[in-house]
Every structure is written in structure tokens, then in C-alpha cells.
Residue, then its C-alpha position, 0 to 999 in steps of 0.5 A: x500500500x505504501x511501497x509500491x506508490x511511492x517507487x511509482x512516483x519516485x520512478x516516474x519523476x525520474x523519467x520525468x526528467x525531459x518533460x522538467x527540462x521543457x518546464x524550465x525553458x518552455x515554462x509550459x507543465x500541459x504535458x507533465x502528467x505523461x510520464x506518470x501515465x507511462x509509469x502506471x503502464x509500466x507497472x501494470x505490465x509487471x503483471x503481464x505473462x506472455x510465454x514465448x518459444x525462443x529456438x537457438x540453433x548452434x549450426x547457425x553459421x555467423x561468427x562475428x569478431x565482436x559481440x554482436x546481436x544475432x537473430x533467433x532461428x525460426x520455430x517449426x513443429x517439430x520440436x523432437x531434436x531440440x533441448x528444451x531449457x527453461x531459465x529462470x533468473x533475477x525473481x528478487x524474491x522481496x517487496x515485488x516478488x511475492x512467495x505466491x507468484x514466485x511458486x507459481x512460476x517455478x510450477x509452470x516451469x515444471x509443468x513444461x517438463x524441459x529437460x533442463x531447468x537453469x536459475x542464473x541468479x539474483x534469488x533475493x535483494x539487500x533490501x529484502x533478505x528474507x530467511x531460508x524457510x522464505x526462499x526454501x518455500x518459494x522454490x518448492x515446486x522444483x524439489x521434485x525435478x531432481x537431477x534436471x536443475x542446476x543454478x549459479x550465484x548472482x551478484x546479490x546472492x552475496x548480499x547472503x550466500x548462505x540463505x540461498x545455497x541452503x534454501x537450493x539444497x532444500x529443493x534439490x537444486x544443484x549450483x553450481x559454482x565454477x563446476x561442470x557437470x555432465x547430465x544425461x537427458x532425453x537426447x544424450x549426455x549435456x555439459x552444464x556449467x556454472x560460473x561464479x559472480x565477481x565484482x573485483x578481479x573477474x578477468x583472473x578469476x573467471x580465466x582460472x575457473x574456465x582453464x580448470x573446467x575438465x575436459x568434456x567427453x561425448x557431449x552433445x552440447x555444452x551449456x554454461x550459466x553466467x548471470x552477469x553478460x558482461x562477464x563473457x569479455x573477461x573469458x578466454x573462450x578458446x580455453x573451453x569451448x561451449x556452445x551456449x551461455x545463458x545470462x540475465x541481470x539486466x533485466x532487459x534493460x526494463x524500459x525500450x521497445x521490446x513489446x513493439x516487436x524492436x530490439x532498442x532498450x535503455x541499454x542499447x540506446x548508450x552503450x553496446x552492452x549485451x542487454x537482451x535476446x542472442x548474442x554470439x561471438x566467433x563460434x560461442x553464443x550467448x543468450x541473454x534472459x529479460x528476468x521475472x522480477x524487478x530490482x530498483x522500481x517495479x514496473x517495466x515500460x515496452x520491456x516485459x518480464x520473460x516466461x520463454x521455453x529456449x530450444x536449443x538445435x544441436x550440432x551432432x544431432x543435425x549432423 
């Protein structure tokens, strides 16, 4: 009743920002209500679950020198040598991610029966710490997929690291932690890793953990988790191929013009970040998540939360 009008108005006075420049040279307030009105859309479509079918195909041939966006393959019906990942990441369990909504996100997820469920990161906020019992709850629905999910930390994770590996070990949920670990599923054995966060010397950190991955043996993909994209520039790629990685904390930028079908955030409009959608770079691709829940301010404006299944088109299987 109080938190959430308040980051809307404190949100949107923010946006505000251009329409105050007009008040100040223009001495003209007839459209200072706008950014208010896009703010409550924004937190209207907070609510809104769109489920997508995201297909990434690894035979796809580009191989940009630098990272670059790429296209999504084109869906067909028949689905039979796809791998089928449902990634889960950034939910902030706290003041706009209720244990309710959370649970039923993790159930829907299930309820798709993948073959892998991967959680990137960013379980809780500072703000919101909660406790084990908080986490462990909202997590439940996973406990019964034993052996097919697996997480890695995100950069709040460490705000309290041991509340979220301990609510992950109530629900079975293998992290990951600069680990690999090779799964058998429905089309052959995968390759899943999971990199640690770093906020201080991740060039050296990321390219030891990387360089101490064990050789892959008769893998039909290999599937890495880093929740920070921006990580990808600090890894030595060459010293362990993988196929895929899959990221989110960006949350997708949280306001562009995704929701009319472009590709333009926030991010992108100022820097070349990866903010969301396929990426790639030489022969690795990187996918990055828009997230299901909010840190900050909780709306999204032309950015809406992400509830996608990603099928994954094999080399070897298409060979």
C-alpha cells in the first residue's frame, strides 16, 4: 500500500526528467502528467505473462569478431531434436516478488517438463533478505525435478550466500559454482556449467575457473550459466569451448521497445552492452534472459518480464 506508490512516483519523476527540462525553458507543465501515465503502464505490465518459444540453433553459421546481436532461428513443429531449457533468473524474491507468484512460476516451469531447468541468479535483494524457510518455500515446486536443475550465484546472492545455497539444497537444486557437470537427458549426455559472480578481479578469476573446467567427453552440447553478460569479455573462450551461455541481470534493460516487436532498450540506446535476446561471438553464443522480477522500481515500460521455453538445435544431432 505504501511501497509500491511511492517507487511509482519516485520512478516516474525520474523519467520525468525531459518533460522538467521543457518546464524550465518552455515554462509550459500541459504535458507533465505523461510520464506518470507511462509509469502506471509500466507497472501494470509487471503483471503481464506472455510465454514465448525462443529456438537457438548452434549450426547457425555467423561468427562475428565482436559481440554482436544475432537473430533467433525460426520455430517449426517439430520440436523432437531440440533441448528444451527453461531459465529462470533475477525473481528478487522481496517487496515485488511475492512467495505466491514466485511458486507459481517455478510450477509452470515444471509443468513444461524441459529437460533442463537453469536459475542464473539474483534469488533475493539487500533490501529484502528474507530467511531460508522464505526462499526454501518459494522454490518448492522444483524439489521434485531432481537431477534436471542446476543454478549459479548472482551478484546479490552475496548480499547472503548462505540463505540461498541452503534454501537450493532444500529443493534439490544443484549450483553450481565454477563446476561442470555432465547430465544425461532425453537426447544424450549435456555439459552444464556454472560460473561464479565477481565484482573485483573477474578477468583472473573467471580465466582460472574456465582453464580448470575438465575436459568434456561425448557431449552433445555444452551449456554454461553466467548471470552477469558482461562477464563473457573477461573469458578466454578458446580455453573451453561451449556452445551456449545463458545470462540475465539486466533485466532487459526494463524500459525500450521490446513489446513493439524492436530490439532498442535503455541499454542499447548508450552503450553496446549485451542487454537482451542472442548474442554470439566467433563460434560461442550467448543468450541473454529479460528476468521475472524487478530490482530498483517495479514496473517495466515496452520491456516485459520473460516466461520463454529456449530450444536449443544441436550440432551432432543435425549432423
Amino acid at each position: 500500500m505504501i511501497n509500491w506508490p511511492g517507487q511509482w512516483f519516485l520512478g516516474a519523476t525520474i523519467i520525468a526528467f525531459p518533460w522538467a527540462l521543457w518546464l524550465v525553458f518552455f515554462n509550459n507543465a500541459d504535458f507533465l502528467y505523461v510520464p506518470y501515465i507511462l509509469g502506471l503502464i509500466g507497472i501494470l505490465q509487471n503483471f503481464r505473462i506472455s510465454e514465448e518459444s525462443v529456438v537457438i540453433d548452434l549450426n547457425d553459421n555467423a561468427q562475428p569478431s565482436q559481440l554482436s546481436r544475432l537473430e533467433l532461428a525460426p520455430s517449426r513443429s517439430n520440436n523432437n531434436d531440440t533441448l528444451q531449457i527453461i531459465q529462470l533468473t533475477d525473481p528478487h524474491l522481496g517487496p515485488y516478488m511475492s512467495v505466491a507468484r514466485l511458486q507459481h512460476i517455478c510450477k509452470n516451469a515444471v509443468d513444461k517438463q524441459p529437460d533442463l531447468i537453469l536459475l542464473t541468479g539474483d534469488f533475493l535483494t539487500m533490501e529484502s533478505k528474507g530467511s531460508v524457510q522464505t526462499l526454501s518455500q518459494s522454490l518448492q515446486p522444483l524439489k521434485d525435478y531432481r537431477g534436471k536443475v542446476f543454478a549459479c550465484m548472482g551478484n546479490h546472492d552475496y548480499e547472503a550466500p548462505e540463505i540461498v545455497k541452503t534454501a537450493l539444497a532444500n529443493n534439490n537444486i544443484t549450483l553450481l559454482i565454477d563446476e561442470a557437470l555432465v547430465v544425461e537427458t532425453r537426447l544424450g549426455p549435456v555439459e552444464v556449467i556454472g560460473f561464479d559472480s565477481h565484482s573485483k578481479d573477474r578477468k583472473t578469476k573467471l580465466s582460472n575457473a574456465i582453464k580448470s573446467l575438465p575436459n568434456k567427453k561425448n557431449v552433445i552440447a555444452s551449456i554454461a550459466m553466467l548471470h552477469d553478460p558482461t562477464h563473457l569479455s573477461d573469458l578466454p573462450l578458446a580455453s573451453h569451448p561451449i556452445d551456449l551461455y545463458l545470462s540475465g541481470h539486466t533485466h532487459g534493460g526494463l524500459m525500450g521497445l521490446v513489446s513493439l516487436g524492436l530490439k532498442t532498450t535503455v541499454i542499447s540506446l548508450f552503450s553496446k552492452s549485451p542487454d537482451h535476446g542472442l548474442w554470439g561471438i566467433d563460434n560461442t553464443k550467448l543468450y541473454v534472459h529479460r528476468g521475472t522480477g524487478h530490482y530498483g522500481f517495479p514496473f517495466r515500460l515496452g520491456v516485459p518480464t520473460e516466461h520463454s521455453v529456449i530450444k536449443v538445435r544441436l550440432k551432432k544431432l543435425l549432423a
